[in-house]
N, C-alpha and C positions, 0 to 999 in steps of 0.2 A: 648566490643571488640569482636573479629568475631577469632573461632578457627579458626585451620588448616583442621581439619576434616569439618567442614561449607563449608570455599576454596574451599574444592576438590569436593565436593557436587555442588556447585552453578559451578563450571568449565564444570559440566558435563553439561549442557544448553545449551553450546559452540556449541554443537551435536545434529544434531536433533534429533537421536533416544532416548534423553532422554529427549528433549522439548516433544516429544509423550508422552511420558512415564508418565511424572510428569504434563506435559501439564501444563505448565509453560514459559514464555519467559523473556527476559531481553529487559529493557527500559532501555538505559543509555544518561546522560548530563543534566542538569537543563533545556534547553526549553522542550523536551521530556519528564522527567518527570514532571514538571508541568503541562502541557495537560494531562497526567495522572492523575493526583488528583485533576481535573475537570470534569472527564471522569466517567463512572459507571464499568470502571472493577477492576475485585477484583484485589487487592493486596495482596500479600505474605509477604511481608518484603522491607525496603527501606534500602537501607546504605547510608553512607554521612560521607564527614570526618567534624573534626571538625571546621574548617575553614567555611567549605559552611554550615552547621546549624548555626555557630555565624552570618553570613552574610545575609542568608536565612530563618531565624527562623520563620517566618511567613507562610513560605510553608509549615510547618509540626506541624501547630498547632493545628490540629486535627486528628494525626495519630504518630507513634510511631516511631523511627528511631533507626537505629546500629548503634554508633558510629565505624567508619574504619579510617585505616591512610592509606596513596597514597600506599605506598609497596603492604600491602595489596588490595588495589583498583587494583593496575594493575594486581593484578594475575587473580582476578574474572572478569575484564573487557576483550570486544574482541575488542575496541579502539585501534588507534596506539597510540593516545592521552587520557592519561589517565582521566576521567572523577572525579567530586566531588562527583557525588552523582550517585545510579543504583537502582534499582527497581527492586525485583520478581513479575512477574504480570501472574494472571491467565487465560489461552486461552479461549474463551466465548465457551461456548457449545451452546447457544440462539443468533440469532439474531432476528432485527426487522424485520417483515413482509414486503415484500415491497409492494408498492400501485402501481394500474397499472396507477396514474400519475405521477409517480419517473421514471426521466431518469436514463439509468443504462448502466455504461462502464463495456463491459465484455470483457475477457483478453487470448488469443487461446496460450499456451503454451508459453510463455512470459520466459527467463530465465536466464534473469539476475536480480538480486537480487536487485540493482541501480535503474532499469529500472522501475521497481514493486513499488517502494519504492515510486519514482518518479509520478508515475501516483496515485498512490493514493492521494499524497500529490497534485497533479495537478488536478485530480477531486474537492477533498476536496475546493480547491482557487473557483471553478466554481459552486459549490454549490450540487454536487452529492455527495447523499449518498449512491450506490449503488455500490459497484464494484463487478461482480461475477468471478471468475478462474476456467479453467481448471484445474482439477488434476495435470496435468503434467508442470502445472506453479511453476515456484522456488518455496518455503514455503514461506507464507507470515509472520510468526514468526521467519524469519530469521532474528539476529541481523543486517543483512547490510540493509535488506529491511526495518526493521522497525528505524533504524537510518534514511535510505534517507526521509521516510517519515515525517523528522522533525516535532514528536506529531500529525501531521493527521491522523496515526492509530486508535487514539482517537474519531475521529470525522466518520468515513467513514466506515460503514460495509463491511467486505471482505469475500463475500462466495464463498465458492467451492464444486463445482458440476459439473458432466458429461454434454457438453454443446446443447448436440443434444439434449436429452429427454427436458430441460431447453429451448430451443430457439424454437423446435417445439411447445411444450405450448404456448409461450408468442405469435407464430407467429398470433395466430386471436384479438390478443390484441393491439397491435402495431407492429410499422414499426421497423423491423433490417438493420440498417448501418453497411456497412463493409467496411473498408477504403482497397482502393488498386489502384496500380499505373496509373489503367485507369478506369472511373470513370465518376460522374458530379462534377462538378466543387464545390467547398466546399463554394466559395464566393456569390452563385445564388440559392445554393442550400436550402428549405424551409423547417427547419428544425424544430420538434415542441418536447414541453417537456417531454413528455413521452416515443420516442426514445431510441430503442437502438442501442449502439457504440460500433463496435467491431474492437479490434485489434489484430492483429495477430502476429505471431514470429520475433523476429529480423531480421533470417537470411532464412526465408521462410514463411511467411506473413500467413495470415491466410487459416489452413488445409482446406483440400477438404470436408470431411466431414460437417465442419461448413459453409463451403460456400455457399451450398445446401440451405441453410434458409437464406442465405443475400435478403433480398428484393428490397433494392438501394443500389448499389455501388458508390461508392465517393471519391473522390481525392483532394489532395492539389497541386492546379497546380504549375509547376515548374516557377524560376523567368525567367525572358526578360532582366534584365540588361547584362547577362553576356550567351556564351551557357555552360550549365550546363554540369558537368561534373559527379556527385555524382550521382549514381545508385538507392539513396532512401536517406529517414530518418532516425533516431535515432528510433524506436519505442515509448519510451517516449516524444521526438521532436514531432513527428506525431499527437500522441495521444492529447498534448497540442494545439497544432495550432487548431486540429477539434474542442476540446474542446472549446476554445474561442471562434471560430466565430459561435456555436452551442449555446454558454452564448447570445451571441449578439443578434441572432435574435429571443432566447425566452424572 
């Protein structure tokens, strides 16, 4: 069973300054952590009440588990719904190298937690393993990002880095895509696998600074059934639409 002093330990996670700190994060819900104990990052500790190991027992037949009761679950959980089972998982200090024929969505101050979450898990479906962030992008060890991400955390390298020094490198390597409200047309446009996707802030699209290195601009034109009234997309809506029709025609 899991003290009170444990609790109040794993509660501090809840925080970033002590996910820095311990550089540690929390996976919580049985699809999420399953993609975890498929995944190469290290593990700290799993909990699980007793119910989802009798259920479950095959998940954790090669790694060691706390038993927890729900009381205890909801204290250490940041769910409104309390999960069976949550995971301490270690922040990578290492990623993979990326090859300069990996498409790669990178992310201009992005900051909501959903949004992040979302677009990883939406690259992830498209077969990108490259997402890079701004510093100034929400934490991607935030529990809500790595919840939306439903276990694609797992699959989909998330680096961050300063993105001028980063895009000015890459610029004699490949072409930079910057999605913005005028544009070529995303449906005509030829788009090939080594590309990169950039998307900019929800509520002020991508900084000026990074714009300087876009080398096509590109848009998802508006619909003809109706005259459009919405000012723009969801950032993650966006992000998916290019993503797809960028799947398509590589």
């Amino acid at each position: 069973m899991i003290s009170k002093s444990r609790i109040s330990e794993i509660r501090k996670l809840h925080l970033k300054k002590f996910r820095d700190q311990e550089r540690l994060f929390l996976v919580e819900g049985r699809k999420s952590v399953e993609m975890l104990l498929a995944s190469d990052f290290g593990i700290e500790e799993i909990f699980a009440t007793e119910n989802f190991i009798r259920d479950h027992h095959s998940m954790f037949s090669h790694c060691e588990t706390t038993l927890i009761g729900l009381p205890e679950m909801e204290r250490i959980s940041t769910l409104s719904t309390t999960p069976e089972v949550l995971a301490l998982v270690q922040q990578k200090r290492n990623l993979p190298p990326i090859a300069e024929s990996d498409p790669i969505l990178v992310l201009d101050r992005i900051a909501d937690p959903g949004n992040l979450g979302t677009m990883v898990r939406t690259a992830d479906w498209f077969g990108i393993r490259h997402v890079v962030c701004s510093p100034d992008c929400v934490e991607f060890y935030n529990p809500k990002t790595i919840q939306s991400t439903m276990g694609s955390f797992a699959h989909v390298s998330v680096h961050i880095t300063e993105l001028v020094p980063f895009l000015k490198e890459q610029m004699a390597k490949r072409r930079i895509l910057g999605a913005f409200l005028g544009g070529e047309s995303i449906h005509a446009f030829d788009f090939r696998n080594n590309d990169i996707l950039v998307i900019g802030s929800e509520s002020n699209g991508i900084s000026s600074d990074v714009s300087k290195f876009v080398t096509r601009r590109i848009t998802i034109p508006r619909g003809k059934l109706k005259g459009p009234s919405a000012e723009s997309l969801n950032a993650a809506v966006a992000a998916a639409i290019v993503m797809e029709r960028w799947a398509e025609k590589i």
